[in-house]
N, C-alpha and C positions, 0 to 999 in steps of 0.2 A: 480589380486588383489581381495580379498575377500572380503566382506563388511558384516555388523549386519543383513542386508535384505538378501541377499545369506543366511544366516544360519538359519533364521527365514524359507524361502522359503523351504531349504530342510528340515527343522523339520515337517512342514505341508506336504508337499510330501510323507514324511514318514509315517506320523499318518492320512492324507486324501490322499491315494493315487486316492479315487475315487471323489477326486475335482480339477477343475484346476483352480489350484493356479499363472497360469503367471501374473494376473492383480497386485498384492503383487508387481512383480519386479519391474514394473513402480511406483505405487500410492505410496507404501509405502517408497520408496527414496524422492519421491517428497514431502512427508508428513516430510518426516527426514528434507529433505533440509529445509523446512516452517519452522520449530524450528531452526534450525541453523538463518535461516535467519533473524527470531522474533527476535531472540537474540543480532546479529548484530544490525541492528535497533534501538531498545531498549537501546543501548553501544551508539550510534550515538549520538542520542535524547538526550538521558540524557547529553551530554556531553557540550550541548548546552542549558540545563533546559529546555527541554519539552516533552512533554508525546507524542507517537504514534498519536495519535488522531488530539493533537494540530498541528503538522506537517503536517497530511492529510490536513486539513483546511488551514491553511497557504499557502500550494503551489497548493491549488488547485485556489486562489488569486494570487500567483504568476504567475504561470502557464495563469493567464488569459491575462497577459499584463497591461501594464501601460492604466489605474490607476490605476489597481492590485485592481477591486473591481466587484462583483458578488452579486444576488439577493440573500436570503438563500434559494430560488428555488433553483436555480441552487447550488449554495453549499449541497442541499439536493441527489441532483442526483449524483454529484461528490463524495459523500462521503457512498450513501447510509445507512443515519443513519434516524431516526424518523425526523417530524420538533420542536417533545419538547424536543429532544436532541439537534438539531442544534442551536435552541434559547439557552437553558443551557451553548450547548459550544461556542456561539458567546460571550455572557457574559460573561464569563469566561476570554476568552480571550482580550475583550474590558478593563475588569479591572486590566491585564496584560499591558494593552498599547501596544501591538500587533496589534490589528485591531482596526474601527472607525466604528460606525454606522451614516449615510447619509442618509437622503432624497430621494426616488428616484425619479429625475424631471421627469419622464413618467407617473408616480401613485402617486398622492400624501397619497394614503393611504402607499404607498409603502416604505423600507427604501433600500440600499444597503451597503453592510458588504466592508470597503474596508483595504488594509492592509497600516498598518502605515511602518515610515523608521525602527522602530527599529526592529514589525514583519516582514518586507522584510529580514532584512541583518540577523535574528534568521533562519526566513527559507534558506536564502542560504547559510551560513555556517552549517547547519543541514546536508543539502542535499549534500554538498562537504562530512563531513562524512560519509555519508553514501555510497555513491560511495567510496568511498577509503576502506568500510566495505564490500560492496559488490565486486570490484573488488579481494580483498583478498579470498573469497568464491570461485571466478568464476578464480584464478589463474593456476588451472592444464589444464584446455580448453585452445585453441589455438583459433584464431580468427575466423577460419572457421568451427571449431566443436559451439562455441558460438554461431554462426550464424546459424550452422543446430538444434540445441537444442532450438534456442526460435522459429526459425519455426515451429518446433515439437509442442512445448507447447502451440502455438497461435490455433493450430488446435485443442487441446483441451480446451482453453480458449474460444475460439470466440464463443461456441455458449451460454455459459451462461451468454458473455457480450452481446448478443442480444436477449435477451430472452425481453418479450415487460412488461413493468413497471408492478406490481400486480401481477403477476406468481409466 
């Protein structure tokens, strides 16, 4: 089976034969898949009234466990956005009635961002969309091709999820 990146690859082949172009086979599918997958995503979210963003934040609260609340430290690392972004979109979303700002009893200067019932049950019927948007993508893999494919991809993941804060 042929794909846009096959024909793309052999036209540079052609016109640079004195470059090599195998890096193209890998990045640039995986660039394809990125917009496919944006787009799913984006079909999810929306489908549930909320923007990409909002859903990062939501389930990165989710994800923390009951009481499903987090410093915007930590929201900041989770989501790596500014913190005059993370305040914009805490507010944002407080005025949505999604989340609650808290007190935090360790710091009294401190607050904690926690997620209300209605932002719990927005993020996890978000998130069921989106698996059922993503499993439709990953339907021609077999369980054990899925398996060797995010092993692949973790080895080129892993080092730019460790690369140390500031880099």
């Amino acid at each position: 089976m042929e794909d846009e990146v096959d024909r793309l690859v052999a036209a540079w082949r052609r016109e640079r034969p004195d470059l090599d172009v195998e890096p193209l086979e890998v990045l640039s599918r995986v660039s394809r898949l990125a917009r496919h997958l944006d787009r799913a995503r984006r079909i999810a979210f929306a489908e549930h009234a909320l923007e990409p963003w909002e859903f990062d934040v939501l389930t990165s609260l989710r994800r923390a466990g009951a009481p499903y609340q987090l410093s915007p430290g930590q929201l900041l690392t989770q989501t790596l956005v500014t913190s005059g972004t993370m305040t914009n979109r805490i507010d944002r979303l407080a005025k949505k009635g999604l989340v609650e700002r808290l007190p935090d009893p360790s710091d009294r200067r401190g607050v904690l961002v926690r997620l209300t019932a209605e932002g719990r049950d927005r993020a996890d019927q978000a998130l069921a969309g989106l698996l059922a948007q993503e499993r439709a993508i990953l339907v021609e893999l077999s369980s054990a091709q899925r398996a060797d494919l995010a092993g692949l991809l973790r080895l080129l993941t892993a080092p730019f999820d460790n690369v140390p804060a500031g880099l």
